[in-house]
N, C-alpha and C positions, 0 to 999 in steps of 0.2 A: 883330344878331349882333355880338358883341365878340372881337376877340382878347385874352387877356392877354397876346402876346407883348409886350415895349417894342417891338418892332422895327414890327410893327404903328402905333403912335405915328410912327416916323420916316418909312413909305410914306407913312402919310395925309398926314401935312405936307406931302410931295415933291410928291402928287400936287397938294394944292390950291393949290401955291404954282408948279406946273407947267402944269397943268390948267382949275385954277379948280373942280375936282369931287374928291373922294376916288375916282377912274377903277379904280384896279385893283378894290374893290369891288365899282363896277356892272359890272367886263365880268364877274368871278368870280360873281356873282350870275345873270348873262345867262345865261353859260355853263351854269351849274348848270342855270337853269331851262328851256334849251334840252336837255339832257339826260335831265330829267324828264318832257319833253314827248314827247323820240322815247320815251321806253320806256313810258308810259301809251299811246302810239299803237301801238306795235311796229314802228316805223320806226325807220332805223338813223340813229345820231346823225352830222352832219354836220360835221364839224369846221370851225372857223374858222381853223385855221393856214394859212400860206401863205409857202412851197411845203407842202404838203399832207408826212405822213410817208410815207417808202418803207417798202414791207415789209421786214421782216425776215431774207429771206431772200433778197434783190437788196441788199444791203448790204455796202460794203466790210469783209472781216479784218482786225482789228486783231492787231499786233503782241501777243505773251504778257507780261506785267509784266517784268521783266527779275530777279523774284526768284523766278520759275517756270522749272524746269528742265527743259532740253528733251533731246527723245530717249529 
């Protein structure tokens, strides 16, 4: 799998000069194939992030744009 992004070009270098591996690939590749795997099983997928995300609905209000008009 290639990106034609350039920007593509400048991760990979970071990583291997960071790394020693092109990393963002294999973890996007992991990821992916971790994802694959819970929906051919129909198990729900696990996420790797950490702290884990809140739901959406225990989430602070944010302030309106300040070019939105209130009242």
């Amino acid at each position: 799998m290639k990106c034609p992004a350039p920007l593509a070009d400048i991760v990979k270098r970071k990583d291997v000069a960071g790394h020693g591996e092109y990393r963002s690939k294999r973890v996007i590749l992991e990821i992916y194939d971790a994802m694959q795997q819970a929906m051919d099983s129909g198990q729900p997928y696990q996420t790797r992030l950490d702290p884990r995300p809140a739901d959406p609905a225990v989430a602070h209000s944010s302030p309106p744009p300040a070019w939105v008009e209130s009242g």
